[in-house]
C-alpha positions as CSV (number, residue, x, y, z in Angstrom):
1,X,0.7,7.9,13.8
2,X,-0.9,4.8,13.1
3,X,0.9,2.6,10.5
4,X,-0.2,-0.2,8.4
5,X,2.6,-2.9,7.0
6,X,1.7,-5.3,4.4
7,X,3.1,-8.1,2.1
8,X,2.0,-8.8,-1.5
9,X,2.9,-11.5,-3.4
10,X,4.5,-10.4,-6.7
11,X,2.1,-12.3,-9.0
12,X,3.1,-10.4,-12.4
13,X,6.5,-9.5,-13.8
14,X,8.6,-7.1,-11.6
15,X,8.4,-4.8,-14.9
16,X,4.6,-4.5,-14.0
17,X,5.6,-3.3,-10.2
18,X,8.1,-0.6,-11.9
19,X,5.6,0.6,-14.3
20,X,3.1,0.6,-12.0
21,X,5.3,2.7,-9.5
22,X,6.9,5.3,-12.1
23,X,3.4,6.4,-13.1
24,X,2.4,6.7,-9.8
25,X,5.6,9.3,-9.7
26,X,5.1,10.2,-12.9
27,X,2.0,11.0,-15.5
28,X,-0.1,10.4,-12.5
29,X,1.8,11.9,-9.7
30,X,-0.7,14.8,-9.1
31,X,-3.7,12.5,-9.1
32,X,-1.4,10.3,-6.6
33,X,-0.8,13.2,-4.1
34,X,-4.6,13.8,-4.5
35,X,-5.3,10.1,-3.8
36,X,-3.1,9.7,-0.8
37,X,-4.4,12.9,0.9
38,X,-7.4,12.2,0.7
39,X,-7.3,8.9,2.9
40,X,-5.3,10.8,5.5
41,X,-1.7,8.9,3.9
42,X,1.5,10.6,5.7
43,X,3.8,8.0,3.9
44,X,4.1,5.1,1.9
45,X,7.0,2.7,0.8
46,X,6.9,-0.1,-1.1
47,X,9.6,-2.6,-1.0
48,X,10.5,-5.6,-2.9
49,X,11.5,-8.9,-1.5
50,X,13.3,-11.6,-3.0
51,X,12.6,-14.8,-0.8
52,X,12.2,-18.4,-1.3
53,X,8.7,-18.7,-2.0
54,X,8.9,-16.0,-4.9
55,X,9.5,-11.9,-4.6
56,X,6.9,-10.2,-2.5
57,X,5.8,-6.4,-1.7
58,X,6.0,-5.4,1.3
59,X,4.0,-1.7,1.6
60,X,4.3,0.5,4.4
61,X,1.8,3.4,5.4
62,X,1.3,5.9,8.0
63,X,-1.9,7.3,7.6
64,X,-4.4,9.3,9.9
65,X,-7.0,6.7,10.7
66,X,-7.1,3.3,9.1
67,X,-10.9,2.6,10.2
68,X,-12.1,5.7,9.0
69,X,-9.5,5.5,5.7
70,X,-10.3,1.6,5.0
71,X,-14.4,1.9,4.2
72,X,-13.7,4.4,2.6
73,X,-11.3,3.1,0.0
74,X,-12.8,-0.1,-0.4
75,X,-16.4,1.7,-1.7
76,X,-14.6,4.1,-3.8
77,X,-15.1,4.3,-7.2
78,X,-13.5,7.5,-8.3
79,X,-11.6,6.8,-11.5
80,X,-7.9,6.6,-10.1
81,X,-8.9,5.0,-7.3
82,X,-10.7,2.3,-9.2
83,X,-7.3,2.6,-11.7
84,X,-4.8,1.8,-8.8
85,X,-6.8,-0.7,-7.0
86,X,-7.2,-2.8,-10.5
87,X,-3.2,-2.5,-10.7
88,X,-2.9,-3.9,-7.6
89,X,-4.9,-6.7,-8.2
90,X,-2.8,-7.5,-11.6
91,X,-0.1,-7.6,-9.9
92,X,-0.1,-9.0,-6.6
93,X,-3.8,-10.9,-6.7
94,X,-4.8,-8.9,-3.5
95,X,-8.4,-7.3,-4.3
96,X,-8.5,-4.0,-2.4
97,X,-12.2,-3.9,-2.6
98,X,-12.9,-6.7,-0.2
99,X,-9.3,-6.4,2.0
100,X,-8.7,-2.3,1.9
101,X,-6.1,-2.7,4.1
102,X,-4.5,-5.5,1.9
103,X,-4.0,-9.1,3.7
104,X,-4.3,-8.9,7.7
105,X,-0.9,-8.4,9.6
106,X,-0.1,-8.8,13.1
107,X,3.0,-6.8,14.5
108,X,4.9,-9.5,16.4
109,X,7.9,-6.7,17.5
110,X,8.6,-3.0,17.6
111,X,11.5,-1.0,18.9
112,X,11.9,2.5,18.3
113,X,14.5,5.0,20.3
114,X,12.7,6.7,23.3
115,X,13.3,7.8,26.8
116,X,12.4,4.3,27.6
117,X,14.9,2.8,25.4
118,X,17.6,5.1,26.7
């Protein structure tokens, strides 16, 4: 399953990352599930990094098929889609529209446990 990691800078107050996450479990949770099926989304995590240089989201996906998923999102313009891609771009700066997959990432190491690990 192919997995896309990314990092956001927190651009807005953490209480704009909370709201935005509790409606997404919330008032809009059935609209989410919806949303996330419908780009082929197996999982996603969000997780919030204090560091030096400010706190920054780091979002993890699994999804089907990123190249197929990606166009797709970017030229969307149901209404939550348009809604959730405008609250990403409050609060991390990122613009989904032009970077679907949200700023590039290269994996630099990977270990899981397998025969070959064994």
């Amino acid at each position: 399953m192919p997995r896309v990691v990314r990092a956001f800078p927190l651009r807005s107050a953490r209480s704009d990352l909370e709201s935005f996450a509790a409606q997404l479990q919330g008032e809009r949770a059935a609209q989410a599930v919806k949303f996330f099926r419908r780009y082929g989304v197996r999982s996603e995590s969000w997780h919030l990094q204090d560091t030096p240089n400010g706190p920054w989201i780091i979002a993890i996906t699994e999804l089907d098929d990123p190249d197929d998923a990606a166009p797709r999102f970017a030229d969307a313009i149901a209404d939550f889609d348009v809604w959730f891609k405008a609250r990403v771009l409050a609060v991390t700066g990122v613009d989904l529209n032009t970077t679907p997959l949200g700023p590039p990432t290269t994996e630099v190491f990977g270990w899981s446990v397998s025969e070959r690990h064994a």
